[in-house]
Backbone as CSV, one residue per row, in Angstrom:
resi,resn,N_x,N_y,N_z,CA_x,CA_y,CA_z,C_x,C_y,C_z
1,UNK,47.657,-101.677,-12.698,48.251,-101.015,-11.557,47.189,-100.160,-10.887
2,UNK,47.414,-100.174,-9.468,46.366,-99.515,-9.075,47.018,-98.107,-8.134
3,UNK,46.675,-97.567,-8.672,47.229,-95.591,-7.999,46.521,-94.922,-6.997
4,UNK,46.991,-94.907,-5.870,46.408,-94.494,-4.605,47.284,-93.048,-4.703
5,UNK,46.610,-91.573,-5.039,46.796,-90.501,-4.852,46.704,-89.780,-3.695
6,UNK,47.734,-89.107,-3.434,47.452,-88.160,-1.739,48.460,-87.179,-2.054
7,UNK,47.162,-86.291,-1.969,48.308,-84.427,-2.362,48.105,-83.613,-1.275
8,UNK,49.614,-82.994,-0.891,49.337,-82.974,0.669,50.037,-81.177,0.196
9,UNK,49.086,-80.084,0.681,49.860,-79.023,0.870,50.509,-78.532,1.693
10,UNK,51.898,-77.826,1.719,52.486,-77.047,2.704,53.174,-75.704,1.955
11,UNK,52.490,-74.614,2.731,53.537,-73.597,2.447,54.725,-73.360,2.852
12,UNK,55.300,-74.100,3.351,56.521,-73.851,4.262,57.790,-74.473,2.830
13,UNK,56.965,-75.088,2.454,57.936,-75.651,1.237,58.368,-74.529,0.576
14,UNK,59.156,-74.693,-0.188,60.254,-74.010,-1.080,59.584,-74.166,-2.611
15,UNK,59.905,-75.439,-2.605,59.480,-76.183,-3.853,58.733,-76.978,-3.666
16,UNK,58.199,-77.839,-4.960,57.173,-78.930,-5.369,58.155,-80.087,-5.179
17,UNK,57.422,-80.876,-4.349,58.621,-82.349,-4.145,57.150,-83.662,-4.229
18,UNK,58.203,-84.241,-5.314,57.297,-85.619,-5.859,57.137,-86.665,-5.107
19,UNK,56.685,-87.382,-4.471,57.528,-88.665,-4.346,56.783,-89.945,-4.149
20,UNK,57.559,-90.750,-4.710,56.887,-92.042,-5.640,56.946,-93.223,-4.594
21,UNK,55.950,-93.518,-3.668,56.176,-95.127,-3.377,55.454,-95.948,-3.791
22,UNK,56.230,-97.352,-4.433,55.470,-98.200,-5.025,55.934,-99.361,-4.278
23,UNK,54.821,-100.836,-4.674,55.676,-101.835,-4.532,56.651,-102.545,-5.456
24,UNK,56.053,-102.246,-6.576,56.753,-103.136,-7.938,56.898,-101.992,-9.177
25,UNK,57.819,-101.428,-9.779,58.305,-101.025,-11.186,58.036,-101.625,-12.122
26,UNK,57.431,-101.234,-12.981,56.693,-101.471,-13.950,56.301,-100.299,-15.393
27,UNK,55.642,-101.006,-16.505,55.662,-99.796,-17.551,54.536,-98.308,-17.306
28,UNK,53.585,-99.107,-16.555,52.452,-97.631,-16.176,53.646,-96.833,-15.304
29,UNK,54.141,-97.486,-14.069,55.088,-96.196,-12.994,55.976,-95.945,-14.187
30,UNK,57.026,-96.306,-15.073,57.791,-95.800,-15.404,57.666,-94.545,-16.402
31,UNK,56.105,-94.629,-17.067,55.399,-93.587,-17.688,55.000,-92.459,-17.497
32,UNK,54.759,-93.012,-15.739,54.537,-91.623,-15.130,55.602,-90.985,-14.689
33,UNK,56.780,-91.561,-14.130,57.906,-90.389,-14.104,58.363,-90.415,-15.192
34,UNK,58.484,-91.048,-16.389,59.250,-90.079,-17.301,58.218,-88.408,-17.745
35,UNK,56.594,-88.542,-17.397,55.613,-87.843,-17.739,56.211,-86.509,-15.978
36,UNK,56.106,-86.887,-15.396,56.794,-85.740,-14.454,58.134,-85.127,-14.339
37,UNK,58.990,-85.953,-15.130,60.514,-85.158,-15.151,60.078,-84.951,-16.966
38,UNK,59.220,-84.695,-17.682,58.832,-84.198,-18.947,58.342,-82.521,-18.258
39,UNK,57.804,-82.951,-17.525,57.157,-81.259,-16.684,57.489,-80.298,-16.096
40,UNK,59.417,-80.928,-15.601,60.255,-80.295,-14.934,61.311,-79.847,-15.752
41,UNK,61.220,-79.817,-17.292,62.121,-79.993,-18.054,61.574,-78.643,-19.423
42,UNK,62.151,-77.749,-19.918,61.373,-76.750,-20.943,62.855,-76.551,-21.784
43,UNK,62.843,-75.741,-22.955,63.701,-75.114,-23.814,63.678,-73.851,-23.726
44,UNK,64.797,-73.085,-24.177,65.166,-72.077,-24.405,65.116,-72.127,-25.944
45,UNK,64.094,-71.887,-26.729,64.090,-71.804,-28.134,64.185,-70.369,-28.905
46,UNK,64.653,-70.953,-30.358,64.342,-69.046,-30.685,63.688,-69.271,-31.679
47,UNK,62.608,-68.393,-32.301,62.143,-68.296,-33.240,61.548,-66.862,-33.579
48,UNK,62.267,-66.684,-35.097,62.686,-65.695,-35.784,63.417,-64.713,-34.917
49,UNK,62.737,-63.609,-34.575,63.665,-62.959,-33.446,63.309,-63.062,-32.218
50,UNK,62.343,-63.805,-31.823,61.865,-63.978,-30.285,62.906,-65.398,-29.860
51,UNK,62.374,-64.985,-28.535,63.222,-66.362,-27.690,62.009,-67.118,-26.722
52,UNK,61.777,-68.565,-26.758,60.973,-68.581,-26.698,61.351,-69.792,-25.353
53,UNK,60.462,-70.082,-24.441,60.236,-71.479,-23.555,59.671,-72.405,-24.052
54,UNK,59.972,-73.576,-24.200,59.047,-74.309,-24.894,59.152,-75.416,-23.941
55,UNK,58.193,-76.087,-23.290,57.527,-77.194,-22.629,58.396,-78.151,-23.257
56,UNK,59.000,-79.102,-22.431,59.120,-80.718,-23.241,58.315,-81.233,-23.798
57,UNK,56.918,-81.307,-22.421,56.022,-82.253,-23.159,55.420,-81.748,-24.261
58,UNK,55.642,-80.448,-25.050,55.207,-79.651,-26.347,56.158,-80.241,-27.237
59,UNK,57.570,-80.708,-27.266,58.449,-81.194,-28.304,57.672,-83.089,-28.810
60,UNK,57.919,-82.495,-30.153,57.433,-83.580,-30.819,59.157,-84.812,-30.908
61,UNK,59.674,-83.483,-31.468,61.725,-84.259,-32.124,62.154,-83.307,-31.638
62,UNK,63.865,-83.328,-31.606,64.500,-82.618,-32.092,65.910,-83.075,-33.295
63,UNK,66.512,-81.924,-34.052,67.061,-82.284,-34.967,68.178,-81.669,-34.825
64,UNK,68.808,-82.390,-36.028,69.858,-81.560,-35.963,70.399,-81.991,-37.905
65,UNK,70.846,-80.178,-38.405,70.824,-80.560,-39.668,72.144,-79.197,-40.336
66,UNK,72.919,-79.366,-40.809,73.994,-78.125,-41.041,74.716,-77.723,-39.966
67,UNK,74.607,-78.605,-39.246,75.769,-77.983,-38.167,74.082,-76.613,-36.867
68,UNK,73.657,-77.079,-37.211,72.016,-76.200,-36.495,70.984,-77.393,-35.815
69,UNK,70.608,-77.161,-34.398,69.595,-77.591,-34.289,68.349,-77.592,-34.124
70,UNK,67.360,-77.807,-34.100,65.638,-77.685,-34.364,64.778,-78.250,-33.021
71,UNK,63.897,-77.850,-32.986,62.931,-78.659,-32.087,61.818,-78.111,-32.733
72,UNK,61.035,-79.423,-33.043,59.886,-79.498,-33.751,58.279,-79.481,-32.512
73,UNK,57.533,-78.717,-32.203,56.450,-78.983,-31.945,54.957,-79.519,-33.084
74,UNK,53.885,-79.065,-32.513,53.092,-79.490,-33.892,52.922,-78.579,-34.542
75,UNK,52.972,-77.275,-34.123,52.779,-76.500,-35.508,53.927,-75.318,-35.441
76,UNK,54.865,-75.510,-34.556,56.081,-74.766,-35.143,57.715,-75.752,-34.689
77,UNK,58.105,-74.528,-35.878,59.979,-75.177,-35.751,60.654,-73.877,-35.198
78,UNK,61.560,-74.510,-33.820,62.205,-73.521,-33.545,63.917,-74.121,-33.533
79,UNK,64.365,-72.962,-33.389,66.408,-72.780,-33.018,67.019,-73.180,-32.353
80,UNK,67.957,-74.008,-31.969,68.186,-73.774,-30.311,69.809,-73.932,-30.329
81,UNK,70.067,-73.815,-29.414,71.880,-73.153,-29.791,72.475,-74.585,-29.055
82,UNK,71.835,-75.514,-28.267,71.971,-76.724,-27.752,72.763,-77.674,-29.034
83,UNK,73.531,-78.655,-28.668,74.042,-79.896,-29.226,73.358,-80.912,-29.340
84,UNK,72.953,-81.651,-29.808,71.826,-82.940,-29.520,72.276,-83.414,-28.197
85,UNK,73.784,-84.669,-28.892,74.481,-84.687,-27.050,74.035,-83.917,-26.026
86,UNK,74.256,-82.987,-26.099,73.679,-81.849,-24.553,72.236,-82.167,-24.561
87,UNK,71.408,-81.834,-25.418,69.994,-82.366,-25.227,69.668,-83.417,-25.068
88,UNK,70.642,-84.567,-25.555,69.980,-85.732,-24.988,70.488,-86.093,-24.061
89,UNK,71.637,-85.495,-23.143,72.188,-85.625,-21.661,71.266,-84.760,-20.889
90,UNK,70.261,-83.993,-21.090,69.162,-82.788,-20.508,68.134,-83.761,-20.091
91,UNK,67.848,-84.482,-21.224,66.494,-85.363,-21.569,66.317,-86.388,-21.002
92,UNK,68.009,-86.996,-20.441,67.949,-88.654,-19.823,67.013,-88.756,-18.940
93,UNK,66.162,-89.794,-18.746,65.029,-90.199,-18.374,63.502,-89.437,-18.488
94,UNK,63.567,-88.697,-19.348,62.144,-87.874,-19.362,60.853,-88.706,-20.473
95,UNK,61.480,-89.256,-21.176,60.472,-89.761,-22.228,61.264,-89.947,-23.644
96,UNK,62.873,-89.387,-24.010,62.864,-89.027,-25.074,63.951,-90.162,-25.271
97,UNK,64.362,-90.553,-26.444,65.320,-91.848,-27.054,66.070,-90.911,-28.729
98,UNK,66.825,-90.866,-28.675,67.750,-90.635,-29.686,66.996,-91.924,-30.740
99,UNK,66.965,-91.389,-32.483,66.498,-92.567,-33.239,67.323,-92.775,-34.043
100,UNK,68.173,-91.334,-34.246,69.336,-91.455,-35.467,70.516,-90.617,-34.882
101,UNK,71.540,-90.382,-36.075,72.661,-89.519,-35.589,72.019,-87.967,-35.514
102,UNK,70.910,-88.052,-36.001,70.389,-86.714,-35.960,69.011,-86.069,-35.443
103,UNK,68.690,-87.158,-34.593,67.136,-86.815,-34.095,66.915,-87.662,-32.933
104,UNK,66.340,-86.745,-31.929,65.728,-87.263,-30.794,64.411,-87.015,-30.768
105,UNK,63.906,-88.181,-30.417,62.214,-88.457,-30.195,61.747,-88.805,-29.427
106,UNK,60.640,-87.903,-28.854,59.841,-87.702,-27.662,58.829,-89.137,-27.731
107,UNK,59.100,-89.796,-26.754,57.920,-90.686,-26.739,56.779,-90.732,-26.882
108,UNK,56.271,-89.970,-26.104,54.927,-89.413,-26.205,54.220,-89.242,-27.360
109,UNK,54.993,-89.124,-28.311,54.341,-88.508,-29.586,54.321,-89.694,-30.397
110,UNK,55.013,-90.369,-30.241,54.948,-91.669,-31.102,53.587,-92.413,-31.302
111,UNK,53.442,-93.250,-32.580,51.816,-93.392,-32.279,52.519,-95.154,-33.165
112,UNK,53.065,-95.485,-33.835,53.280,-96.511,-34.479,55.000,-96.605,-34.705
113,UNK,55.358,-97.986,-34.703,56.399,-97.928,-35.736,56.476,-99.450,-36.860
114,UNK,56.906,-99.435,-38.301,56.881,-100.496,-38.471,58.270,-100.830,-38.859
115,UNK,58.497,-102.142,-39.718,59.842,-102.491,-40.361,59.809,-101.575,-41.664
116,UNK,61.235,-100.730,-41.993,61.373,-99.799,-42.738,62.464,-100.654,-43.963
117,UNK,62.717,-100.539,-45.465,63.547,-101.067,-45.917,65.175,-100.543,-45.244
118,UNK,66.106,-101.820,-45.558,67.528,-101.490,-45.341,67.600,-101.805,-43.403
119,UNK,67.157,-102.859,-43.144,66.547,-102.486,-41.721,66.840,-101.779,-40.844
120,UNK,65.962,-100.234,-41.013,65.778,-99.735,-40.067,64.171,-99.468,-40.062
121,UNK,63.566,-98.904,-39.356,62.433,-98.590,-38.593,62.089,-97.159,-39.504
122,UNK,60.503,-97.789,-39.297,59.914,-95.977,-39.578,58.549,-95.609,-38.157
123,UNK,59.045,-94.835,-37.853,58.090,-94.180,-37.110,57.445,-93.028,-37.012
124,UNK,55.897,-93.276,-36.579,54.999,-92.332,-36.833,54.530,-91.721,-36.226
125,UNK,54.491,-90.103,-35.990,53.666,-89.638,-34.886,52.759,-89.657,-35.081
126,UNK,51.835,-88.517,-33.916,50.745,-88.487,-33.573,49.947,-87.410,-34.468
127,UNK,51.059,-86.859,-34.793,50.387,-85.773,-35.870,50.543,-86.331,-37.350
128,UNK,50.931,-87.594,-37.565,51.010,-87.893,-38.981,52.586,-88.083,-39.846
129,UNK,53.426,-87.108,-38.807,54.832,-87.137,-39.265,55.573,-88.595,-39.386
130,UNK,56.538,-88.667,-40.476,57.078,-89.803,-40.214,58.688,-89.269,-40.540
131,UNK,59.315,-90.381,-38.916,61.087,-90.092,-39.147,61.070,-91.785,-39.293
132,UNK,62.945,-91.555,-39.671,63.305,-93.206,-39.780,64.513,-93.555,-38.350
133,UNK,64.335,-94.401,-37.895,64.725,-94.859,-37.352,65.861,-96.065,-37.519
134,UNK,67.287,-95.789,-37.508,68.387,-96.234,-37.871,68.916,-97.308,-37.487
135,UNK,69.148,-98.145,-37.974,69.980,-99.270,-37.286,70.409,-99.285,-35.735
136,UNK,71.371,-98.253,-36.193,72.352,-98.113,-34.436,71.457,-97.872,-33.719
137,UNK,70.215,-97.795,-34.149,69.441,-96.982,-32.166,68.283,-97.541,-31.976
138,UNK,68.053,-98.795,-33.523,67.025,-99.576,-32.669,66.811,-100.443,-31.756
139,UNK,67.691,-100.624,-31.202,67.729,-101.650,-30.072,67.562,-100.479,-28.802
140,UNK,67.792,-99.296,-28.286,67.819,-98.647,-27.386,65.981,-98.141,-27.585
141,UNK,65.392,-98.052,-28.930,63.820,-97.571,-29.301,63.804,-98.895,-28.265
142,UNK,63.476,-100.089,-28.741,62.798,-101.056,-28.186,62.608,-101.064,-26.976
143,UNK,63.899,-101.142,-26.071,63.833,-101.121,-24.482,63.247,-100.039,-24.427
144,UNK,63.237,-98.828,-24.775,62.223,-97.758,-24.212,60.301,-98.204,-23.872
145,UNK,60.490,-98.447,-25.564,58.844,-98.750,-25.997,58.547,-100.329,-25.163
146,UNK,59.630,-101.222,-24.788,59.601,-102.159,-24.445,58.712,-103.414,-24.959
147,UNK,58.855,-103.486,-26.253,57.955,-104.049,-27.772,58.797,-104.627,-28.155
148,UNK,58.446,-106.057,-28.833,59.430,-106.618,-29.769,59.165,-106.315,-30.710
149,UNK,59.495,-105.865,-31.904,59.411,-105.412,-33.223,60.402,-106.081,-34.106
């Protein structure tokens, strides 16, 4: 694909407005907006007693475990008072795919996946972590990653 860039300033604007013309959709364009609505997108996290913002494109997962959920970066775990559901209705189209009943995973971070026993999937990030990837949601991984596996 070939990317013809033109960044045009105005102060009169309000806001930052994107906008995408292509001729054909494809996996590079679709990378890049899920990589720009990743940029428009942050958390309200807590950790210990602070409350914190946390970047999308900084989330590695998120979890969910006791009735509590998590969002994992690379070197911390934070709180978040969110539902997965709600987070993964936040997340639709940014990069991220639900893998189990209890974890959503950021694309981005993904670095491998292979065939796991009991068939489901194991996948690996970029930092070394490995989640499993469940029956019910490998068919929705695939169309993301758009891989036959």
């Amino acid at each position: 694909m070939h990317l013809k860039l033109t960044l045009q300033q105005d102060p009169s604007l309000a806001e930052t407005e994107v906008v995408i013309k292509y001729s054909q959709s494809g996996p590079d364009l679709d990378g890049l907006v899920r990589c720009i609505r990743q940029c428009n997108c942050s958390f309200q996290a807590k950790q210990e007693n602070r409350i914190c913002l946390v970047p999308a494109k900084d989330v590695f997962y998120l979890d969910s475990a006791d009735g509590k959920t998590f969002l994992y970066t690379k070197s911390h775990v934070y709180g978040l008072d969110a539902s997965l559901a709600e987070l993964e209705s936040k997340l639709n189209g940014a990069g991220f795919v639900r893998i189990s009943k209890n974890c959503i995973l950021n694309l981005s971070c993904l670095q491998s996946v292979r065939p796991f026993w009991n068939h489901r999937l194991e996948a690996v990030l970029t930092n070394g972590e490995k989640l499993i990837v469940t029956r019910h949601y490998i068919e929705e991984l695939k169309e993301k990653i758009e891989v036959e596996i």
